[in-house]
Structure formats: C-alpha cells, structure tokens
C-alpha positions as CSV (number, residue, x, y, z in Angstrom):
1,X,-39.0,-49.3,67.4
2,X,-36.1,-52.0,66.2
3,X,-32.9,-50.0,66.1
4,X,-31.6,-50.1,62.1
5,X,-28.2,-52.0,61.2
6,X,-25.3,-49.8,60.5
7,X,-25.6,-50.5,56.6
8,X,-29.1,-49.1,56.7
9,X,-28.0,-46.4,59.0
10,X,-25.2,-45.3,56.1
11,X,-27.3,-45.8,53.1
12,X,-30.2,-43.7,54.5
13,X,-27.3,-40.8,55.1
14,X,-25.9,-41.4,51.7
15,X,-29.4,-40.8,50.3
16,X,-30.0,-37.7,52.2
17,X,-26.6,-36.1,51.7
18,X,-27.5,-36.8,47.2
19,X,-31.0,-35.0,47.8
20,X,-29.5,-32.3,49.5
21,X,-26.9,-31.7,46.9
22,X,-29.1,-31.9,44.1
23,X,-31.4,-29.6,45.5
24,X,-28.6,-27.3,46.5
25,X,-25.6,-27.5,44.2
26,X,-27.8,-25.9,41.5
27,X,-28.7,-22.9,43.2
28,X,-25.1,-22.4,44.5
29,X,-23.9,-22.4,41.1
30,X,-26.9,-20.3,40.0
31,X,-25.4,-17.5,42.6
32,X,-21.9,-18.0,41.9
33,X,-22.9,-17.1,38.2
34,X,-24.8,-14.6,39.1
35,X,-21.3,-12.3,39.6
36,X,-20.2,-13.1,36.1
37,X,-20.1,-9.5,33.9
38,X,-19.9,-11.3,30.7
39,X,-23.2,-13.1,29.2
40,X,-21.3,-16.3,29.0
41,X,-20.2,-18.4,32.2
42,X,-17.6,-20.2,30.5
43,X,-15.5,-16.8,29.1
C-alpha cells in the first residue's frame, strides 16, 4: 500500500473532522435546547 503525502493525509482529516460535526453539532444543540423552560430557544 503507497503511504499518502502529508496534504492527502490533512485533507482526508479535514473531511472527517466536517462529517463528524455535522452529524454531531445538531444533536448537541438539540440537547442543549432540550433544558430551555420557555417554548422559544432564542428568549
């Protein structure tokens, strides 16, 4: 297996760190929310 240049190396981290944030961000907000008492987040 040829061993990947380091550009490769930190674009393929770079891509996996955006897919795990968009997969997770949302749900972490989704919980902070979920503590809110009022019906609106942003009062």
């Amino acid at each position: 297996m040829a061993e990947r240049s380091p550009a490769t190396r930190r674009t393929l981290w770079l891509a996996l760190v955006l897919v795990f944030a968009f997969l997770y961000i949302p749900i972490a907000v989704l919980v902070a929310l979920s503590f809110n008492e009022g019906g609106l987040a942003f009062r």
